[in-house]
BASE-800674 format. One record per residue (C-alpha): residue in three letters; y negated, x, z negated. Coordinates in pm, 1 decimal. Each point is the difference from the previous one (the first is absolute). Example, Ala and Ser with C-alpha at 12.3 -4.5 7.8 and 13.67 -1.06 7.14 Angstrom:
<sites>
SITE residu        v        u        w
SITE    Ala    450.0   1230.0   -780.0
SITE    Ser   -344.0    137.0     66.0
</sites>
This chain:
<sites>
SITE residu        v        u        w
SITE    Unk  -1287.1   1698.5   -877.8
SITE    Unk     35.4    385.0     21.6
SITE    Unk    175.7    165.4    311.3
SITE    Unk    190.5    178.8   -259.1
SITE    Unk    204.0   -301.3    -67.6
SITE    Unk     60.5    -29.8    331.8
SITE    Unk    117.8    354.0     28.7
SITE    Unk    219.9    -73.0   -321.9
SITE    Unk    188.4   -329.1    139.2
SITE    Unk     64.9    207.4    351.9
SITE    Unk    193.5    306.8   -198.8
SITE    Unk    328.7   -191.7    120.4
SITE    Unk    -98.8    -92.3    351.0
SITE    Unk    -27.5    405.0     59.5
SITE    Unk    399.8     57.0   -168.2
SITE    Unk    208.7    115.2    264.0
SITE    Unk    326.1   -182.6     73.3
SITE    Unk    258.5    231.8    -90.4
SITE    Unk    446.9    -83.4    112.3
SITE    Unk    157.4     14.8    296.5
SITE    Unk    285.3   -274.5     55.9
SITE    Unk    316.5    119.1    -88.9
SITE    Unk    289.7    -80.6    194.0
SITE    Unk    122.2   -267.3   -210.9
SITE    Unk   -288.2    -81.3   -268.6
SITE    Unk   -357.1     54.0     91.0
SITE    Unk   -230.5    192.3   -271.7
SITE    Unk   -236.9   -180.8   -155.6
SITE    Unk   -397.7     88.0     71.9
SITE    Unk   -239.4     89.9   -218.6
SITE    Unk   -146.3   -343.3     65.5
SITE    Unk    346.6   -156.4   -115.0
SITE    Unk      9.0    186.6   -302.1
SITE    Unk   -341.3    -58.0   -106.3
SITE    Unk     26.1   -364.3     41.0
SITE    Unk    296.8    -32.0   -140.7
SITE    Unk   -181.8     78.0   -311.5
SITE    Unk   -138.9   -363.7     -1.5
SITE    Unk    383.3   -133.1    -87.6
SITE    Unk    -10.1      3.5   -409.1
SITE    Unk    324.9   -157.0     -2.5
SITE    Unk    303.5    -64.4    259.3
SITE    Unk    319.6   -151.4   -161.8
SITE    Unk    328.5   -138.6    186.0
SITE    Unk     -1.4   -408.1    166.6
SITE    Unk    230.5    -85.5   -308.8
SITE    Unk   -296.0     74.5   -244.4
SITE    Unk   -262.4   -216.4   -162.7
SITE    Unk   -304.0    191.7    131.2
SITE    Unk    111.4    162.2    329.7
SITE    Unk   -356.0    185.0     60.0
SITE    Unk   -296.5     96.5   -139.9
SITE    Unk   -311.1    153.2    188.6
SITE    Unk   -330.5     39.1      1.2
SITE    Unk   -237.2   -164.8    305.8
SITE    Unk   -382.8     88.9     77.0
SITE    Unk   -215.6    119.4    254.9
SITE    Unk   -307.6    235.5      7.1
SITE    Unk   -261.4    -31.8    334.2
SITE    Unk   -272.6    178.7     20.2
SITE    Unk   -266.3    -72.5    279.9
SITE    Unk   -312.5    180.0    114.1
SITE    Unk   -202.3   -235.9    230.2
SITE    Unk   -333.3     61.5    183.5
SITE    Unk   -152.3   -302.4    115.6
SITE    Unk   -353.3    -55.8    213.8
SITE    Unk   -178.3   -274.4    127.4
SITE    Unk   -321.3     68.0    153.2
SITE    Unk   -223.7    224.6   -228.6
SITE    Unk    238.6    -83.5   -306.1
SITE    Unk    303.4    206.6    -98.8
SITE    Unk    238.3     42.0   -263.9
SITE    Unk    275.0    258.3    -98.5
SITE    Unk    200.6     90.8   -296.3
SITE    Unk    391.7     94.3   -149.4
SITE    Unk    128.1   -305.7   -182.5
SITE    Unk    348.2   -142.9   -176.1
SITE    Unk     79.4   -256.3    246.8
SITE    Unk    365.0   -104.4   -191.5
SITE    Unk    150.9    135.4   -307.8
SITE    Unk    272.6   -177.9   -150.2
SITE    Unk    307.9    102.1   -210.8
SITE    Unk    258.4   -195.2   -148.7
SITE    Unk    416.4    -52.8     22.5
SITE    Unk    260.6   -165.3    176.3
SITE    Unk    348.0    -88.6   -160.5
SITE    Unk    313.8    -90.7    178.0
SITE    Unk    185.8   -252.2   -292.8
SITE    Unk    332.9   -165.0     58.2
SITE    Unk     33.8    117.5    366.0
SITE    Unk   -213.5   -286.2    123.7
SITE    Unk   -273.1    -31.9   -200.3
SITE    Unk   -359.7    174.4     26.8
SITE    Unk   -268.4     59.9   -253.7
SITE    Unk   -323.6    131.5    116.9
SITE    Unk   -300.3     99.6   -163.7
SITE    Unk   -318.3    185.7    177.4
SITE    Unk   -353.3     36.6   -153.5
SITE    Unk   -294.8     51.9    199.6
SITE    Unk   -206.4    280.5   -182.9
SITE    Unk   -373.6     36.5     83.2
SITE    Unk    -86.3    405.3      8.6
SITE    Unk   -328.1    -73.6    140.4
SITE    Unk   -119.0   -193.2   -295.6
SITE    Unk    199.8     58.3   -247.4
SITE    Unk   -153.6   -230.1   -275.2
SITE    Unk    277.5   -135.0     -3.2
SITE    Unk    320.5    181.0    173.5
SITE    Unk    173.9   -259.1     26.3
SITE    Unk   -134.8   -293.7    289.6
SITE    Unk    299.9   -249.6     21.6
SITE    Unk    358.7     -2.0     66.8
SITE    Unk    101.0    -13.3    359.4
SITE    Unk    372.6    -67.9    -10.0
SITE    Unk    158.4   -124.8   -283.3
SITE    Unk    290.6   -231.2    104.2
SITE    Unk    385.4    -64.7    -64.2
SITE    Unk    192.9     -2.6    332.5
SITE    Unk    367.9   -113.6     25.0
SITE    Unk    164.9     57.7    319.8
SITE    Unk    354.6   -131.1     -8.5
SITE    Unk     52.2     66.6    386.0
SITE    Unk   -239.6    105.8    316.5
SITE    Unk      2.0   -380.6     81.5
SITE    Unk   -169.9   -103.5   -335.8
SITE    Unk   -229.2    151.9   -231.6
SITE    Unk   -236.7   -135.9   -298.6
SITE    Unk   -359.5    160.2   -119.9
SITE    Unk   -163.5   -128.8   -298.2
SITE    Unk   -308.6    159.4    -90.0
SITE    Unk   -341.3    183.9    108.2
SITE    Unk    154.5     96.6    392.0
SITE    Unk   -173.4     89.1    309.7
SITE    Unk    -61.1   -316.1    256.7
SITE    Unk     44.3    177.9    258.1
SITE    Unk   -232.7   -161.5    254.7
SITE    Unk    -94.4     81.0    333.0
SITE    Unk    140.5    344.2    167.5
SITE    Unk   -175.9    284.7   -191.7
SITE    Unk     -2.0   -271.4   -366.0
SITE    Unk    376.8     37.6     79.4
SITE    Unk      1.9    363.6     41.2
SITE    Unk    -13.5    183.9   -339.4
SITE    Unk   -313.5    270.8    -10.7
SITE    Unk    249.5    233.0    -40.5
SITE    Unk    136.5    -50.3    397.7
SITE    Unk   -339.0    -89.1    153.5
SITE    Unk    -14.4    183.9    318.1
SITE    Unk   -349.3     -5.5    -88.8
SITE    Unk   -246.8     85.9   -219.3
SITE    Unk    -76.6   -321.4   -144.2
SITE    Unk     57.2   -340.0    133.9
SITE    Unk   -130.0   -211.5    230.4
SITE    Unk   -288.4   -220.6      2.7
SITE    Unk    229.3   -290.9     88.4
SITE    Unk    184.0     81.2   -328.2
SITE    Unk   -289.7     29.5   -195.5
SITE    Unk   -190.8   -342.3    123.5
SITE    Unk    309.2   -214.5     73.1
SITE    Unk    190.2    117.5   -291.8
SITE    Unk      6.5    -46.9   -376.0
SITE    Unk   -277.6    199.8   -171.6
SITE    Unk    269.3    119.6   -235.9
SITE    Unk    356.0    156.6    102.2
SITE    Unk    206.4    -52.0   -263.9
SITE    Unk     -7.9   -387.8   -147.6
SITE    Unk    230.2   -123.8   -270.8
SITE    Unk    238.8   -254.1    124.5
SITE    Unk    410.1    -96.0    114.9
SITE    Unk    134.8     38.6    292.4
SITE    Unk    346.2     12.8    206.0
SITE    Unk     83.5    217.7    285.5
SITE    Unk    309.8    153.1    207.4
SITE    Unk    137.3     45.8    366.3
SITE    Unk    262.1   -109.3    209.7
SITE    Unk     99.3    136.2    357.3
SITE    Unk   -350.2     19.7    186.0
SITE    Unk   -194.2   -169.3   -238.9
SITE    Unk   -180.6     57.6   -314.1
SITE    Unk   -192.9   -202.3   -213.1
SITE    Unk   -226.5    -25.2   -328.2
SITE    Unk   -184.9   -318.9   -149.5
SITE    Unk   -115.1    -39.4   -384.8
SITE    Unk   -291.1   -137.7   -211.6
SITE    Unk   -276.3    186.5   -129.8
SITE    Unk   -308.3    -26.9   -248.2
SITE    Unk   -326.3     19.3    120.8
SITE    Unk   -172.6    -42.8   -327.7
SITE    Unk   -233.1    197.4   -168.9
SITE    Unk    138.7    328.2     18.2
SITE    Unk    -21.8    262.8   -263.0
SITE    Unk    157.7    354.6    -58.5
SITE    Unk    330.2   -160.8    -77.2
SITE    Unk    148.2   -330.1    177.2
SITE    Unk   -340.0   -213.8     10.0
SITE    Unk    -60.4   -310.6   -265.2
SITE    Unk    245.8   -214.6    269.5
SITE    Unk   -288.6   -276.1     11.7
SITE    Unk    -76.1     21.6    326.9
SITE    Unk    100.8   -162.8    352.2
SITE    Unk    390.7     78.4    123.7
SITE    Unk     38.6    173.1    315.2
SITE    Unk    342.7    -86.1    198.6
SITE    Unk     99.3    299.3    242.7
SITE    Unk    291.5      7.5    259.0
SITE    Unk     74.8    275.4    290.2
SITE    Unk    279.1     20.3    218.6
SITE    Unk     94.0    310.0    171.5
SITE    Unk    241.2      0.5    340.1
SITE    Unk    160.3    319.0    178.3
SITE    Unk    -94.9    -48.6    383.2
SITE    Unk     91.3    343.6    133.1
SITE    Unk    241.2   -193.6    223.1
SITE    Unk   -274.4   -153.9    191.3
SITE    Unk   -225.8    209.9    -86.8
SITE    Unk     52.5    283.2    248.0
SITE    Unk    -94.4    238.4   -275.8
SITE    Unk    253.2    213.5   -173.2
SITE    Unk   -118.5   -187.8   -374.6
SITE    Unk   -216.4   -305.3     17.7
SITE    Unk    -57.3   -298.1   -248.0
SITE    Unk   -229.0   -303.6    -54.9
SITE    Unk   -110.5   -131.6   -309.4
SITE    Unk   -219.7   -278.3   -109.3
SITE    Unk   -119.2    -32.7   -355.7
SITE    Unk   -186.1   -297.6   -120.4
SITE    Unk   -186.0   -106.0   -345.8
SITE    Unk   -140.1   -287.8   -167.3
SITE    Unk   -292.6     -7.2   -291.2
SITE    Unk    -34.6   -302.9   -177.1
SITE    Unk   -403.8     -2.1    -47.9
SITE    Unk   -134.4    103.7   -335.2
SITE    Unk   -283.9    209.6   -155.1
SITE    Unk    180.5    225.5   -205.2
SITE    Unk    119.0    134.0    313.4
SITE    Unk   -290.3    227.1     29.5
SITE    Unk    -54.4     93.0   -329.8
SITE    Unk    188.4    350.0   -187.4
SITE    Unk     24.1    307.1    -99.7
SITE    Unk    -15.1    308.9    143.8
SITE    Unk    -48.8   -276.0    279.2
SITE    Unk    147.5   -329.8     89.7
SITE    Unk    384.2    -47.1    126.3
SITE    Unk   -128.4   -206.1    316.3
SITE    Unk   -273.5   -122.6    219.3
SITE    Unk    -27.4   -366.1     -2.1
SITE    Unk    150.0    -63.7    328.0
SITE    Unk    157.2   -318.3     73.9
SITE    Unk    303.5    141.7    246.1
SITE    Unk     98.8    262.5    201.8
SITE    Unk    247.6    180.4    246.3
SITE    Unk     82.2    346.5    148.5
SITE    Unk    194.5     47.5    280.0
SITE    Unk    155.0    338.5     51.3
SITE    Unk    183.4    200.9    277.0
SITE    Unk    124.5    361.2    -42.2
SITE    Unk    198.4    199.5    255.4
SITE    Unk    100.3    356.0     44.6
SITE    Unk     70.5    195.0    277.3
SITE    Unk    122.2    320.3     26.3
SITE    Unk   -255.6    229.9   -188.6
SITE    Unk   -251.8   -317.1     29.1
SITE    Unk    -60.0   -321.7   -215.2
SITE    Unk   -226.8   -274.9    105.8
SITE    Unk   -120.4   -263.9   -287.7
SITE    Unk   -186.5   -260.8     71.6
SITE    Unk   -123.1   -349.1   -220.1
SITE    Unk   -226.2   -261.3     26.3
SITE    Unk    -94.2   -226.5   -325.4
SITE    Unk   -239.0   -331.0    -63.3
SITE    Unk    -72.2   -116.5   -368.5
SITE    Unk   -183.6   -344.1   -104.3
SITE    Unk   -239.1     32.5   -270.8
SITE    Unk   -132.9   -288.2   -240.7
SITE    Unk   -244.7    -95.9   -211.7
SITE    Unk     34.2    207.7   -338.8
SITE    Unk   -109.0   -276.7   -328.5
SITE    Unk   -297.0     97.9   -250.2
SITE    Unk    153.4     89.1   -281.1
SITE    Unk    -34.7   -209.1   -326.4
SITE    Unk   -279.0   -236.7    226.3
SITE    Unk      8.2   -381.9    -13.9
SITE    Unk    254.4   -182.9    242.1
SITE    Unk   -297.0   -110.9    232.5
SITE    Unk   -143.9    366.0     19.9
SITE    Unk     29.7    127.7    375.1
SITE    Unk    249.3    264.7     48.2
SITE    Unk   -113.0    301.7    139.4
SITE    Unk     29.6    109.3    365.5
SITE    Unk    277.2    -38.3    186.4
SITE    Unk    211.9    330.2     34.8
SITE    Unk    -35.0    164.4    380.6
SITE    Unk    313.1    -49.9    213.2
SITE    Unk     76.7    337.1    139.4
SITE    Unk    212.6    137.6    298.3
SITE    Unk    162.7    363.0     28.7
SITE    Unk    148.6    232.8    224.3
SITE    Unk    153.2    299.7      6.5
SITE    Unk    169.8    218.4    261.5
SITE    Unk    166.4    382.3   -180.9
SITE    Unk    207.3    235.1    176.8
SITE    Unk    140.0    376.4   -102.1
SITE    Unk    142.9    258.0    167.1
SITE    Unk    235.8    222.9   -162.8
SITE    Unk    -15.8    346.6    127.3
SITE    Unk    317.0    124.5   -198.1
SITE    Unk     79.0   -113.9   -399.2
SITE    Unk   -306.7    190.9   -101.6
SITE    Unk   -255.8    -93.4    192.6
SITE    Unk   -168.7   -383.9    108.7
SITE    Unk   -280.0   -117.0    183.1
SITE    Unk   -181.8   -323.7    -62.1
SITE    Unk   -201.5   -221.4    161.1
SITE    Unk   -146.2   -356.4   -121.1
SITE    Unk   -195.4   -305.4     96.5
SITE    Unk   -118.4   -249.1   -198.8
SITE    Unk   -241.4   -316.9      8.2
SITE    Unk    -68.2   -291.7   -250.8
SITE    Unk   -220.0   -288.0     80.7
SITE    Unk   -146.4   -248.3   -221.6
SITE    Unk    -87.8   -378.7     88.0
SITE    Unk   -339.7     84.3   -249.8
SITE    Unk   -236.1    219.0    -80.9
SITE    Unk     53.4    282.7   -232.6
SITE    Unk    390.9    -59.0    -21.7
SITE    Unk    142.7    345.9     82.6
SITE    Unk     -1.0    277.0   -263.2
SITE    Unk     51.4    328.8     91.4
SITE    Unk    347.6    178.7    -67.7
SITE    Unk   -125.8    267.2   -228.8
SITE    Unk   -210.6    314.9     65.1
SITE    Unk   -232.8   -154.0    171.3
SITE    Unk   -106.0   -239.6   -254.3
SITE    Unk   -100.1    298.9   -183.6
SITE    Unk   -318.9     52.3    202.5
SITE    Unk    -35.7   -360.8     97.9
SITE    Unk     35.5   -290.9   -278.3
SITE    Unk    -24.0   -271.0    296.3
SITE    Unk    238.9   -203.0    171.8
SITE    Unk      4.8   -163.2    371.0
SITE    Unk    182.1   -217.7    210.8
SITE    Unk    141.4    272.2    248.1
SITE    Unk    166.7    306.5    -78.2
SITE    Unk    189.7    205.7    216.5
SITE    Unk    147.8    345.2    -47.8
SITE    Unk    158.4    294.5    173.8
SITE    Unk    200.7    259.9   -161.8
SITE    Unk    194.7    307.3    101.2
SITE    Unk    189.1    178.4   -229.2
SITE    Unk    205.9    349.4    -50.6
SITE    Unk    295.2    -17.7   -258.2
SITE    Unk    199.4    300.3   -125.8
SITE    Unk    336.3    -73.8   -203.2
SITE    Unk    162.7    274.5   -214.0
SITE    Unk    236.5   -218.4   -192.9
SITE    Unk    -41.9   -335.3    211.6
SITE    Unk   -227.8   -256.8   -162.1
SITE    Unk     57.3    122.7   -364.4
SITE    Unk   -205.0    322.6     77.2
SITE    Unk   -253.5     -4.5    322.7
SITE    Unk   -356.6    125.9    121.4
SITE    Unk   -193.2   -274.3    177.8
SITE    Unk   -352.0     15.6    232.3
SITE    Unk   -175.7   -294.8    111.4
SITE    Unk   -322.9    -28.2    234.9
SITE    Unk   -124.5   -379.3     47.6
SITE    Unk   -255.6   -186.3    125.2
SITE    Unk   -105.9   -369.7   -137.7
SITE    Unk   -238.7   -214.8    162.3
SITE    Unk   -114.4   -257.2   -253.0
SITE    Unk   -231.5   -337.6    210.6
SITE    Unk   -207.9   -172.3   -259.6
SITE    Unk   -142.9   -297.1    178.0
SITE    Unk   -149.3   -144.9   -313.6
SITE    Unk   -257.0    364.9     54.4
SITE    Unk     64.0     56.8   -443.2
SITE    Unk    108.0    362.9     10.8
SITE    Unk    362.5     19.0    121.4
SITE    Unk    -27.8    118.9    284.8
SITE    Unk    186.3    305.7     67.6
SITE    Unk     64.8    288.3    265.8
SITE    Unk    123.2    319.4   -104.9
SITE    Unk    295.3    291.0     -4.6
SITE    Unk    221.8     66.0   -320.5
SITE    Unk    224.5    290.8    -47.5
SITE    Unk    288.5      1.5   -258.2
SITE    Unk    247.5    257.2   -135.0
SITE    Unk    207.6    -89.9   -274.6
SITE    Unk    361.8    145.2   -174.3
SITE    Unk    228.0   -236.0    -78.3
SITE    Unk    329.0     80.7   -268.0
SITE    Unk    235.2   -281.9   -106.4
SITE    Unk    323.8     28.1   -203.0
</sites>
């Protein structure tokens, strides 16, 4: 992709913020006025359709990646998606986002992302039905729009789902110092819509506590999330790619505390894998190998130096119980098509906010060590470098 489209997307991050707060009302910014743009419709509480507005997100990345000899660099799309949101009956929520593929575009259109009905009678009870985020582990919990950094982790990427967004039901809400979500989701063959639904059933629970009280932080909380995949080969199988890895069960266990200008993250995670059946073989055909049983960790902290500026800094490391179980997060797998059993990676990181999250300049350096004790290509030892805009509305 061109720098010029780069240079196109960033025409907003250069606006100046314009108002000074008035005595009584403060001015809206620029920022506030531009974005307000997204709102198509805003009636009164009383009406049918309260709101209507449109949702997407545009991030462009330009990575350079080497590892040994090899190298590769270029501009690409990393997320563009567009859709709407509507507020209906003061408690209900439609929402409806399309992933669009500006890379390739043959086609534009790649699959839906969200496209659920939410009714939220109270902050103590809510219901999804639909294609939803699973929100698993810390950064498969943290929309790409409010990752601290530039992509997530390689815990995320080998102990998570291989697909975000996965059509299915689920309940959530809060009370006092807790929070909670648990629901039922398809892991069938997937497809560009909601997947054919023939698949195994995945069962996911997390529950979220407040412990800044003894904590010694000034905001901490623990959470634990947990899933269940009843074994089946369509589990694998989709389009653009499958909803889910055939693991058998999982769990994530995450801390996050601030402190003053800092925040300190941390989460460790296990997942069981299984034997994945031949598809359309006789009963007595052997299934094929058994799934690797991997381990995760990962310790993040930031450092905010006012509400403009943020340092990061990252450790991660997956193990696998076999050979050729880890995949590499992204980039990476660009100049090496392997996999390993050990992968750990640093990353430091440079973020600059204009409008918070919703408009932001990001740099990334990293280094991943990929151990490949089967000797079959994967291993890996190398710097990356990242830069990427990121605009949400």
């Amino acid at each position: 992709m061109r720098p010029t489209y780069l240079a196109f997307l960033a025409v907003a991050a250069v606006s100046p913020v314009f108002g000074q707060t008035a005595p009584a009302v403060a001015t809206p910014s620029t920022y506030d006025q531009i974005w307000s743009a997204a709102v198509l419709y805003k009636g009164a509480a009383t009406d049918v359709v309260n709101e209507v507005r449109l949702t997407g997100r545009q991030h462009i990345d330009w990575y350079q990646f080497r590892n040994g000899s090899e190298q590769d660099s270029d501009f690409v799309s990393r997320r563009t998606r567009l859709g709407f949101k509507a507020q209906v009956l003061k408690d209900f929520t439609v929402h409806v986002e399309a992933d669009l593929n500006l890379e390739v575009p043959h086609p534009l259109f790649n699959k839906y992302t969200d496209a659920y009905v939410k009714w939220a009678p109270s902050k103590e009870l809510a219901f999804i039905v639909g294609k939803q985020s699973i929100r698993y582990t810390l950064d498969g919990g943290t929309s790409s729009n409010a990752l601290v950094t530039m992509d997530r982790s390689p815990l995320a990427a080998n102990l998570g789902f291989s697909e975000e967004y996965l059509p299915g039901v689920t309940t959530e809400g809060e009370s006092g110092l807790w929070s909670w979500r648990a629901g039922f989701f398809s892991s069938g063959a997937a497809d560009r819509d909601f997947g054919a639904f023939n698949g195994g059933l995945i069962s996911f629970a997390s529950v979220s506590r407040d412990i800044t009280a003894i904590s010694g932080f000034a905001k901490s909380s623990l959470r634990l999330d947990y899933f269940h995949q009843t074994n089946d080969a369509q589990n694998v199988i989709g389009t653009p790619k499958a909803f889910s890895r055939n693991f058998k069960q999982g769990f994530s266990l995450v801390s996050q505390n601030t402190q003053g200008a800092w925040t300190f993250d941390g989460e460790i995670g296990l997942t069981d894998g299984q034997a994945t059946p031949i598809i359309f073989a006789p009963r007595a055909a052997p299934s094929t190998p058994i799934l690797p049983h991997l381990k995760g960790l990962q310790l993040q902290s930031t450092y905010s130096f006012n509400k403009d500026w943020q340092a990061v800094a990252r450790y991660t490391r997956v193990t696998s119980t076999n050979n050729n179980g880890v995949n590499f997060a992204r980039y990476e797998s660009l100049l090496n098509f392997g996999k390993g059993d050990r992968l750990e990676e640093f990353y430091f990181g440079l973020n600059r906010y204009f409008y918070g999250h919703k408009l932001k300049f990001q740099l990334g350096a990293q280094h991943s060590k990929m151990v490949d004790s089967a000797n079959d290509g994967g291993a890996y030892a190398g710097w990356g470098f990242t830069t990427g805009l990121r605009v949400s509305w």
